[in-house]
N, C-alpha and C positions, 0 to 999 in steps of 0.2 A: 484550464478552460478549453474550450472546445475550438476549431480552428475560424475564425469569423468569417474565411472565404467560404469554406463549406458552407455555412450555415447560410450565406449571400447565392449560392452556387446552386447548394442542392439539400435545399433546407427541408424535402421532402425523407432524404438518408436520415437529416438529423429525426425529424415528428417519428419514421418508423423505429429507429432505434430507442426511442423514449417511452413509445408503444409497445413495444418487445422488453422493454423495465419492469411497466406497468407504473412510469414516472407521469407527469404533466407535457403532454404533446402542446399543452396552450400555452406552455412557456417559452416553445419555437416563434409562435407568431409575437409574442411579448419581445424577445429578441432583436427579431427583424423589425420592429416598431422601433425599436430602442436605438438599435443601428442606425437605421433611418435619422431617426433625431441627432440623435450624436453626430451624424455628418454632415447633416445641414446645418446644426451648431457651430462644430469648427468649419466648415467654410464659411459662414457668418463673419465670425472671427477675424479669421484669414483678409476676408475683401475687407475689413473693417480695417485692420492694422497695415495690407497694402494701402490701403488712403490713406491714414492715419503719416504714412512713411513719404508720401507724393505731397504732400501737406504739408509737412514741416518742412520738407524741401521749398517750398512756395513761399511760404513764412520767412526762412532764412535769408534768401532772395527780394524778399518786398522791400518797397521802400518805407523809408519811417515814419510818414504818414498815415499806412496802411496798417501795417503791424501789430497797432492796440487790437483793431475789428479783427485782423488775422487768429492773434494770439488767442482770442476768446472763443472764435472760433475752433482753433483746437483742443482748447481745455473743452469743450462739448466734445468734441471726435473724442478725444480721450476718456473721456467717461463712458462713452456709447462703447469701446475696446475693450475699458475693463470692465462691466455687463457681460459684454459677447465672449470675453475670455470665460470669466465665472460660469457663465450659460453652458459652455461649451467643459467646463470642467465637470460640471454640475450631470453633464449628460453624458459624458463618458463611463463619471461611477454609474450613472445608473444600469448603463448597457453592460459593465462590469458584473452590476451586483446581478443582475437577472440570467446572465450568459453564463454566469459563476454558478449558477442553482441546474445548469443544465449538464446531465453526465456524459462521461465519453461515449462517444457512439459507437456500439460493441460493431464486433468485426463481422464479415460475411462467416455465416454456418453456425453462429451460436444462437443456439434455441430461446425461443419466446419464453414465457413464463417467470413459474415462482420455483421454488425449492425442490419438488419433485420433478423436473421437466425437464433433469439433465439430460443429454447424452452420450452413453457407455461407451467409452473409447476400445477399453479392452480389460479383461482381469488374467492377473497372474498370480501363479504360485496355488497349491491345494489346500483347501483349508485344511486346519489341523483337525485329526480326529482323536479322542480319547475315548480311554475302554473304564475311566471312574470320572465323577463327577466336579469339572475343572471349578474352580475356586477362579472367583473374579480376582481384579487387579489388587484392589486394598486388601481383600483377604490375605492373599499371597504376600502383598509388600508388609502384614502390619507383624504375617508368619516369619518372614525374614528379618525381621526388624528395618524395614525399609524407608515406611512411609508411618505417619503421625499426624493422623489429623486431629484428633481430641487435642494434644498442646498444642496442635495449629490454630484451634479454635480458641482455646487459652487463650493466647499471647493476642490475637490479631482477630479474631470470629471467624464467623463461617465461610468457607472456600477459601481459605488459608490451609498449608499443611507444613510440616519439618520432614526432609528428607532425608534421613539417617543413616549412615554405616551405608551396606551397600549399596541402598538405595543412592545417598550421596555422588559416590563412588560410580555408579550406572549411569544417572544423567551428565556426569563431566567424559564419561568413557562414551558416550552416544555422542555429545559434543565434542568432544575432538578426533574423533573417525570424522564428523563433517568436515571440521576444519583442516585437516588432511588433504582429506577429496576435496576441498576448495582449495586448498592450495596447488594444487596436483593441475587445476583447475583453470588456475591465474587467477584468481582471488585474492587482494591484498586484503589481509582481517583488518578490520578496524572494534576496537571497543567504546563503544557510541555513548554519547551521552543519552541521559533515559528522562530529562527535564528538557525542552524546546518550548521557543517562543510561537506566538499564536500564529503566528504570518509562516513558519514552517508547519502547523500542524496543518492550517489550511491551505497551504501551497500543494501539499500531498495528497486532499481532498476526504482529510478524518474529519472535520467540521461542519458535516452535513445532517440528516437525519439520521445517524447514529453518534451523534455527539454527546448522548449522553451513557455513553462505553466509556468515556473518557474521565480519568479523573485531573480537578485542574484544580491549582492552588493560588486562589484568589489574589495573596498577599503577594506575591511575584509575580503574576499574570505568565503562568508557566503550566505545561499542559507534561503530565509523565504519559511517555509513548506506552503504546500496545504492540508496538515492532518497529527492533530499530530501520524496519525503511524508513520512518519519519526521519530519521535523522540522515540516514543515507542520501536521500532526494535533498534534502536539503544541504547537503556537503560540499554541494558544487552549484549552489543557489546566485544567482547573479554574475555566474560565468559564463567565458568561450570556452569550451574544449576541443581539445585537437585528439582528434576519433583517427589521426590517417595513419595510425600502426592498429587499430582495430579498437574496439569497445574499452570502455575503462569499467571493470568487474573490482569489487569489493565482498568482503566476506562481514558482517558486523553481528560482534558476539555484546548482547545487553539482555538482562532483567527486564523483562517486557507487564505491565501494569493493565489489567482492564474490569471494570466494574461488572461487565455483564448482567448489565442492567434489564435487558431485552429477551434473557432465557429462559422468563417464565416455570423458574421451579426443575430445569434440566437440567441433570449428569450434577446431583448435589453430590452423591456417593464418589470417592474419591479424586481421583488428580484429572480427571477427563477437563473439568472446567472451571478455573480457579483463577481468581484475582492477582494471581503473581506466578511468574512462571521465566525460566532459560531460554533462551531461541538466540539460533545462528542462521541469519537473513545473509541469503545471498540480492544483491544488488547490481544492475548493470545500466550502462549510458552507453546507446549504441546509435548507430545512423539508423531513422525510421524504416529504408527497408531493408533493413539487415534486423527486424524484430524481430519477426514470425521466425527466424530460424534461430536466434537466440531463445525463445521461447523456448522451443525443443530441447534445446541443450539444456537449462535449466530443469527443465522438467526430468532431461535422461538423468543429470547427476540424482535428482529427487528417486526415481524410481531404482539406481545403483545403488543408494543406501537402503532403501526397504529390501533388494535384491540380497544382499551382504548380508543383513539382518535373521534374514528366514521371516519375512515374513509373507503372509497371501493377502494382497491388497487388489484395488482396481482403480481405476484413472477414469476420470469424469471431464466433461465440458457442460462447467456450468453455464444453466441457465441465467438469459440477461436479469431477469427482476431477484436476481440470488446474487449478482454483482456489487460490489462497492462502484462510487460513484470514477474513481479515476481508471479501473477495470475497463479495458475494450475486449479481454480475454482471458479465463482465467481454468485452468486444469485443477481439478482438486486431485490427490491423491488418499483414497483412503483405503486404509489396515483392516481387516475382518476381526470381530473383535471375538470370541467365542460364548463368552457367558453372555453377550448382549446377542447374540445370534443375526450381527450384523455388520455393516463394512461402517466403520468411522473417520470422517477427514481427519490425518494424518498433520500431511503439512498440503500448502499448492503455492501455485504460483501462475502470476498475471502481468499479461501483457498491459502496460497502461499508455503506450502507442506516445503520441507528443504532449498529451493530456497533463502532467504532473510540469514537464517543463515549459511549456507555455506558463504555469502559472508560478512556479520561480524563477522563470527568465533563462533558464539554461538552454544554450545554443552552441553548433560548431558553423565553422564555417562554410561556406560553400563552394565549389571550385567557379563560380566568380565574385568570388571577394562580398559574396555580402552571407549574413549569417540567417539560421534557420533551427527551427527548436528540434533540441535530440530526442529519442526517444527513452523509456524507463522501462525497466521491469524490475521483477522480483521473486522471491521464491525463497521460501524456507526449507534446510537443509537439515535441522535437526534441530528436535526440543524437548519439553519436559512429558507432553504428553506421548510420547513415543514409547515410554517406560510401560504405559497401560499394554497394549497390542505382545510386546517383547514378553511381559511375565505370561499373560495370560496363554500366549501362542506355544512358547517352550516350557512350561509347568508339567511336572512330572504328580504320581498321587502320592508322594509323602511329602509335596510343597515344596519341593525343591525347583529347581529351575536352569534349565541348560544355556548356559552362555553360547551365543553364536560365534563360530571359528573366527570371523571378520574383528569379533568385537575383545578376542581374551588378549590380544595386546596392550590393550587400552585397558587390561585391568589385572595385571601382572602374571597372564599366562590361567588365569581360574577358569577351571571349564563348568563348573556346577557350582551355584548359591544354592548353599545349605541352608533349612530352616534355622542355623544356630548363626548364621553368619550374620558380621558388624563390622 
């Protein structure tokens, strides 16, 4: 949740950042109403139970004459305390639940808008050129025997696929070049669980208007992530940590799950966008201003594996109403795809500033002894759709396909997938 002194302080940053969404600006002044109550609530309260405490002092002291009228008299104070408590319980969820519906407030320089309104940080690398006619992703993977969507769609339906033989072999060699370069990195891997309880889904802030990306399993009341940052954010959920040897950085390798309930009939055609999918999520808890230059870093190791790769990508700063709601910033990275004759988000990563740990309680301390919410980011280093941009980029015209130098360690030295290869 958003910082409540802000929103007391300078609840004009918060209305234009919600404006720059294109969220509810009228949920700022719902806030500040809400505040309001909530604190005239518990001071209610407060002055009720200091009497309530001067009172029974008085009572103890009476003499026993008095006593009866005393005592009866408190059991009324007492009743009017537990009111004014409930009141005042009663009005903190509410300022909770309204404050909780309001997103991070993006950071200075990220543009207004919706989906087209990025802007172009920088592109690298030339696109690939071909002198025959390049075969999209599926074609190439289904020529190698790679990919399998028809018994994907068998076994499980549509946006399901089996990744076979080399294909296999590709996405674990793409994953563990990351996990390398994360460890290289200071990244401890963690392999995260892919089922979380509700209070982590929505501490991380998946529970909002895209909630229904989500698949959840009623009978457990258990939510399977879409990326293990859920479960990273939540790793250190109701801690202190001690940040003064520098950031605590994780690497988490999970099975990532999403409905893509919201893509309206896009990227049906192979692995681009699919219900089940590998990702290795880098993670970090760092001191709030020591973000913005973790940022960076994340985003260079992101851009050192598209660099390794061969591939021609570009780096965006998206726009605020293209954010998720605990994003204060977020860089996409996207691959030039060639048969789509376009650049596709890759992987990105976001700053999510003190946003995520305010609302699972994680905090370090401060150099006076009282504590203060860390900051979160995240970034993905490698995953399954990475395979698309990789065949279509180095595709040769007899379907073959050139392994990048970076990557033939990771797949015992093969420099060319033959259309025969399994």
């Amino acid at each position: 949740m958003i910082d409540a002194q802000l929103l007391r302080e300078n609840p004009d940053a918060v209305r234009s950042s919600q404006a720059a969404r294109g969220a509810s600006v009228e949920l700022v002044d719902a806030a500040l109403a809400a505040d309001a109550a909530r604190r005239t609530a518990i001071n209610e309260f407060e002055t009720l139970r200091a009497s309530q405490n001067l009172f029974g002092k008085r009572v103890a002291k009476a003499a026993k004459d008095e006593k009866k009228q005393l005592v009866a008299e408190a059991q009324v104070l007492a009743a009017q305390v537990k009111a004014a408590s409930a009141a005042a319980t009663d009005a903190d969820a509410e300022f909770a639940r309204i404050v909780g519906s309001i997103a991070n407030p993006i950071l200075d320089g990220v543009p207004s808008g919706g989906e087209d309104d990025f802007l172009l940080i920088k592109t690298v690398g030339e696109k690939p050129q071909f002198d025959f006619e390049p075969r999209d992703h599926l074609e190439l993977g289904e020529l190698l025997g790679a990919i399998d969507m028809g018994r994907g769609a068998k076994v499980s339906g549509a946006r399901f696929s089996f990744l076979r033989g080399i294909g296999a072999r590709l996405e674990l060699a793409i994953m563990n070049m990351g996990l390398d370069r994360a460890l290289a990195g200071g990244f401890i891997p963690l392999i995260t669980p892919t089922l979380v309880k509700p209070e982590i889904m929505r501490g991380t802030g998946f529970l909002g208007e895209h909630a229904d990306e989500i698949y959840y399993l009623p009978t457990d009341d258990l939510y399977l992530t879409g990326t293990s940052e859920v479960a990273l954010a939540g790793y250190h959920a109701d801690e202190i940590l001690d940040l003064s040897d520098g950031p605590l950085r994780y690497a988490g390798w999970s099975t990532c799950y999403r409905r893509e309930a919201g893509s309206g009939g896009k990227d049906t055609r192979g692995i681009i966008r699919v219900h089940q999918f590998n990702k290795l999520e880098m993670f970090s808890y760092v001191l709030p201003e020591n973000a913005a230059a973790e940022h960076e870093r994340l985003l260079a190791l992101q851009e050192g594996m598209l660099v390794s790769l061969g591939l021609s990508y570009r780096v965006i700063d998206t726009a605020a109403g293209d954010l998720g709601s605990s994003a204060a910033r977020k860089y996409d990275v996207e691959a030039w795809v060639p048969t789509q004759g376009a650049y596709r988000e890759l992987t990105s990563t976001s700053n999510c500033t003190t946003y995520q740990a305010r609302r699972l309680d994680i905090r370090y301390r401060t150099e006076s002894g009282k504590t203060a919410p860390v900051a979160t980011l995240n970034g993905t280093l490698a995953t399954t759709r990475w395979i698309v941009a990789l065949l279509e980029t180095h595709q040769r015209a007899d379907g073959s396909v050139v392994v990048p130098d970076a990557l033939r360690p990771y797949l015992g030295g093969l420099e060319i997938i033959e259309p025969d290869s399994l």
